[in-house]
N, C-alpha and C positions, 0 to 999 in steps of 0.2 A: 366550754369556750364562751366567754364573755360577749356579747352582741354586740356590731359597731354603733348603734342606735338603740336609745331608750324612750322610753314614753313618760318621764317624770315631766312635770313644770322646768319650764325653760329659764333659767337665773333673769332677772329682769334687767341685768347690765349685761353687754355684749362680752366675752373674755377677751378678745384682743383687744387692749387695752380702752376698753368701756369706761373702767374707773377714773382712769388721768384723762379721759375727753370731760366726763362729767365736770374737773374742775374749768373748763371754759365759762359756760353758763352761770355755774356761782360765782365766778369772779364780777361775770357781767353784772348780774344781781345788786350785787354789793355796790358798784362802782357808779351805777347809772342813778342814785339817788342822791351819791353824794357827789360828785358830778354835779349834778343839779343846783347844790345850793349854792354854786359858785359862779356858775352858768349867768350871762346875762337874761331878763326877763323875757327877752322874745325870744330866746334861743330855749327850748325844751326837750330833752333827747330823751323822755320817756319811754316814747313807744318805741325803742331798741326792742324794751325791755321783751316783743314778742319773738324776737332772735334765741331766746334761753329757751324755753320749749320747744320751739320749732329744730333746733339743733341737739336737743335730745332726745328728740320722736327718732333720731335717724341711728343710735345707735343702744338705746334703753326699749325699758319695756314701758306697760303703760301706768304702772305704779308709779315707779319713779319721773314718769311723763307728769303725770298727775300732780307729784310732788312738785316738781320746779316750775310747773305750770301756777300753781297756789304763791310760790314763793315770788314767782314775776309781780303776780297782779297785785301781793302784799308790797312790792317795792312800788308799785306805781304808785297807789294808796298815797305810800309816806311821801314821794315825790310833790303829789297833788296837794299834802298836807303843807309840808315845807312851803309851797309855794300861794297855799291859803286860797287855793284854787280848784278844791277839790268836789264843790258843788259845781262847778261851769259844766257848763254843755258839752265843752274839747275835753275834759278829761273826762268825766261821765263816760261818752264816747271810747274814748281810749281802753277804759278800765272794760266794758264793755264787751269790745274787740278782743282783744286780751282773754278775756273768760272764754268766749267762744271758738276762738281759735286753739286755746286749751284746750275743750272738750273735744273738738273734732280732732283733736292731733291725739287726743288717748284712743277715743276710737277707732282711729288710723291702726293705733300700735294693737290693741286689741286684736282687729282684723288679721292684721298680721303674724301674730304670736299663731292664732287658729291654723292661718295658712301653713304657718312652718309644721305645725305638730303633724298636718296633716299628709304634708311633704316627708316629713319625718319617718314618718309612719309607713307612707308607699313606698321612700327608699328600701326603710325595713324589708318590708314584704319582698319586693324585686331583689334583693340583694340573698335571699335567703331560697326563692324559687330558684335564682339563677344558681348557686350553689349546689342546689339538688338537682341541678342537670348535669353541671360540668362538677362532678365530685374530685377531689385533691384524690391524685394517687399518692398510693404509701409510698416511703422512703426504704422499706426495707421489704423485700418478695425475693423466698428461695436465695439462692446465689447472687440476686440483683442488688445493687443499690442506685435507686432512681431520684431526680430531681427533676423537675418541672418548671417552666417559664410562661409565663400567657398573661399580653398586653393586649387587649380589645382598642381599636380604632378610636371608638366614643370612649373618654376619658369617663366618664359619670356611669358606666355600665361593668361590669363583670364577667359577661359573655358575651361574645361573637359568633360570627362564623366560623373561628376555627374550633377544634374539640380533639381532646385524649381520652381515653379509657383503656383501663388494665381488666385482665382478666386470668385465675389463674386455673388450670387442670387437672392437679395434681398433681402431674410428674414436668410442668413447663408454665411456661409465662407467657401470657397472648396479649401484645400491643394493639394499639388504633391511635392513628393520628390523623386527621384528616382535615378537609376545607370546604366547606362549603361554599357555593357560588354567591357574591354577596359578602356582605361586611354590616359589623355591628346589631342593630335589633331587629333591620327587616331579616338577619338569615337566622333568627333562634328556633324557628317553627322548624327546618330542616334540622339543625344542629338537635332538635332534642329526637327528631325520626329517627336518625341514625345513632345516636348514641345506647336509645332505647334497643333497637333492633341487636347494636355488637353484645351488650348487657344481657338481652335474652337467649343470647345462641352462642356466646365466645367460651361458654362453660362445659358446653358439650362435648364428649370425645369424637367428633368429629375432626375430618381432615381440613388442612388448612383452607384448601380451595373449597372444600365444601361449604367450609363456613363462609368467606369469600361470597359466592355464591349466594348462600343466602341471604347477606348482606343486600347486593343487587337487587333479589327481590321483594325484598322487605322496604327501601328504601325507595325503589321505583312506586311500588305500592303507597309509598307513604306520599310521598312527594306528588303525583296523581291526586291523591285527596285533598291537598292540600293547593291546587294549581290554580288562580283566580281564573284562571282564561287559558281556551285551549291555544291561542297563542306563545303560553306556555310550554307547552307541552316539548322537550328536549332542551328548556333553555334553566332547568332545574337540574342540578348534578352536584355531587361530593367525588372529588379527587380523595385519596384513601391508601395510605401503608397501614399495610395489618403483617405485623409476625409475630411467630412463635420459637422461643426460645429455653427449649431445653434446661434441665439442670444439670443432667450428666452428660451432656455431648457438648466440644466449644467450636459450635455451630451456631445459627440462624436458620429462618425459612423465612422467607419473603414473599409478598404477594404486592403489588402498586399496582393503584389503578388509576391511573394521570396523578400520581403526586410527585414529588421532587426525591430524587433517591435518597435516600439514609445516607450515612457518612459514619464509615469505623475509624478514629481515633487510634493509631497503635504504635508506638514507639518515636512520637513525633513528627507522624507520615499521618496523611488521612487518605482514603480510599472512600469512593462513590460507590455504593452497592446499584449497579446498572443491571437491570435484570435482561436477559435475552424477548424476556414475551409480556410485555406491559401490556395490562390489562385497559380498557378504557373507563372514564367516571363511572362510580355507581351512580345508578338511574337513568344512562343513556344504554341501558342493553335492550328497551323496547326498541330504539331504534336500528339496534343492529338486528334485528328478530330473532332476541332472544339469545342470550348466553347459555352454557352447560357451562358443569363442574371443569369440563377440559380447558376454559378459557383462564381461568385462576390458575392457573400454574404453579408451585411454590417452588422456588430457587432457595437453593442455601449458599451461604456463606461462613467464611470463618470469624469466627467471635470468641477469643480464645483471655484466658483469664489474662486481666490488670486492661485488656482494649476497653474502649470507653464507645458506645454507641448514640448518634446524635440523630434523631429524628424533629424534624422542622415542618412549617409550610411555609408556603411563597410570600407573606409576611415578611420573611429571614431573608432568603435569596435574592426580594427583590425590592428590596430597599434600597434607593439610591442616595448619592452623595449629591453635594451642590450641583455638579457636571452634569449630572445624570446616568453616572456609572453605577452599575449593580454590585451590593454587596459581595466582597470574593470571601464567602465564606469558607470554603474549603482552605484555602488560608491560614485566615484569623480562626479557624477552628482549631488547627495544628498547635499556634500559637497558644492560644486559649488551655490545653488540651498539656504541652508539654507546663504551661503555671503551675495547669491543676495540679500534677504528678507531684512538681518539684515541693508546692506548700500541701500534699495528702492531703487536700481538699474534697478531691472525688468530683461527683458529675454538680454536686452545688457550686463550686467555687467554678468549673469550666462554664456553667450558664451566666452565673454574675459576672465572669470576665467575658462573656461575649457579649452578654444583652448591655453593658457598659460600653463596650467598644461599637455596639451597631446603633444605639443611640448618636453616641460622640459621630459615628461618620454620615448617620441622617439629620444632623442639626438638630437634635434633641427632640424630633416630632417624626412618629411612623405613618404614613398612610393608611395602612391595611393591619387589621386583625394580627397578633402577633402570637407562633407559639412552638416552644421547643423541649424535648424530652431529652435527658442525658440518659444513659442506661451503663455502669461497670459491672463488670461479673467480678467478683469479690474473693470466690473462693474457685478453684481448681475442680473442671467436670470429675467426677467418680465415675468408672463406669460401673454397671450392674454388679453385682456380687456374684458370680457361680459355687455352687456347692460342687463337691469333689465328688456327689455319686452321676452328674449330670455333666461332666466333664469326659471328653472323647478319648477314650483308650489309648494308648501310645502301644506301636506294635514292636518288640524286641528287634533289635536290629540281627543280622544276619552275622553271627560268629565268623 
């Protein structure tokens, strides 16, 4: 994959349209000398000529700075010549001014060319860290085909607060989507606690809630360490659906701890997966003294081949319109959701056609962290194979 940023020399003309601005200043160049010889005697309009550098400090480098800088102070020259004036004091001056103004305006560009490469260079960096935190899930796992959406708050960043990660077991596929408290760069220190913590333990054959669990303390643990002030201390938390989804059952397990329920997509109908025993934020269980595995409860759900599973955070939900009405996503999910089907688009074309529509109804700008997971099952659960010597005897019936 190609890098969005390189570290070569910087072309010394801007690309948007750098080239057709450069023709202003040569024009001037040219015009202001001869201009001149037609110009009454008290009237002198040489020292324009410091406009041609100065107006291509602002969109050149400092070579070509350099250049039109020489080619000013050569027009003043002939100006001073034409006018047989070019020993006086006022033009000496002029010429002068003109030079130095040149040199400090390459300077200028100089500086700047540094400053960029150096900006250049830290976007690099940050853009490639943030990447190794919030890593792109695949498009194809098991019986799944997933897409992914995620708009960060701060336009100039690539992570937030919100975060996914996939994980797979073997015999199932273990989601996380989650929110941290916080928006944009101050929530990345949680965002990468937790993603690290689902990463080290979502591969184990451990039970749902177990893992759950661990989460909590992993997370509580992290976010502790991380708390400037014990004034902090419960006002750090991650909301969090975690499931686990089978390859031969068309099922779900669910586990939410303050997030916004899921939404199954199924025949033009959406359904809310409302669990009975929602758990609370991970990292507020010191406050409740202390969770067990019994608090993580997992519910299931039916997820049955061609349904399309939509996992969000309150980014999505709670997006308002001009009024101040909340996004009705369950809705526009339907909506969204029967396009997909009709253009076989799958879970990409249902995110493009929502994250389209939820822009259009917040005026083209979100407040908050933005991020949404489509999930279709593709193929039809199998169940296990039995062999014919492990199969239950059938007893003759009675003559």
């Amino acid at each position: 994959m190609r890098s969005r940023y390189s570290f070569t020399a910087s072309p010394d003309v801007e690309p948007a349209g750098g080239r057709w601005l450069l023709i202003a200043p040569l024009v001037l160049i040219v015009l202001v000398p001869v201009a001149d010889i037609w110009l009454p005697p008290d009237v002198h309009i040489a020292p324009l000529l410091t406009v041609a550098p100065t107006f291509t400090a602002a969109f050149a480098g400092p070579r070509l700075t350099a250049a039109v800088g020489a080619l000013a102070v050569a027009a003043q020259v002939v100006a001073g010549l034409e006018r047989h004036s070019l020993d006086s004091e006022q033009v000496v001056l002029e010429v002068s001014a003109l030079v130095l103004v040149s040199v400090l305006l390459v300077l200028f560009c100089l500086l700047r060319e540094r400053h960029r490469a150096q900006l250049r260079r830290a976007r690099f960096i940050s853009d490639t860290a943030q990447s190794a935190v919030l890593r792109p899930l695949p498009t194809d796992v098991g019986p799944l085909r997933i897409a992914t959406e995620y708009q960060p708050a701060e336009s100039d960043t690539r992570l937030g607060g919100d975060l996914f990660a996939l994980a797979r077991t073997g015999d199932s596929t273990r989601l996380l989507i989650g929110d941290v408290r916080g928006k944009g760069l101050d929530s990345i220190s949680d965002t990468t606690i937790m993603l690290g913590a689902f990463r080290a333990a979502a591969h184990r054959q451990a039970s749902l809630s177990e893992l759950v669990a661990y989460l909590e303390g992993s997370v509580r643990w992290g976010l502790d360490e991380v708390s400037e002030a014990e004034s902090e201390f419960g006002e750090r938390f991650v909301t969090a659906a975690v499931l686990d989804i089978p390859d031969d059952e068309p099922v779900l397990h669910l586990v939410t701890c303050g997030h916004p329920p899921p939404i199954v997509l199924s025949d033009g109908r959406a359904t809310s997966l409302l669990v009975r025993r929602p758990a609370p934020p991970l990292g507020l269980g010191g406050l409740l003294g202390g969770l067990g595995d019994t608090a993580y409860t997992a519910e299931t759900f039916p997820f049955a081949y061609g349904d399309q599973l939509l996992l969000y955070t309150d980014g999505v939900s709670e997006a308002r319109d001009s009024d101040g009405v909340f996004y009705p996503l369950a809705e526009r999910g339907a909506e969204a959701s029967r396009a997909a089907v009709w253009s076989a688009g799958g879970p990409r074309t249902l995110l493009d056609h929502l994250t389209k529509d939820l822009l259009a109804y917040a005026g083209g700008r979100i407040d908050d962290d933005l991020a949404m997971i489509a999930v279709c099952r593709t193929t039809k659960p199998q169940p296990p194979a039995t062999s014919a010597a492990t199969e239950p005897a059938t007893e003759p019936e009675a003559g």
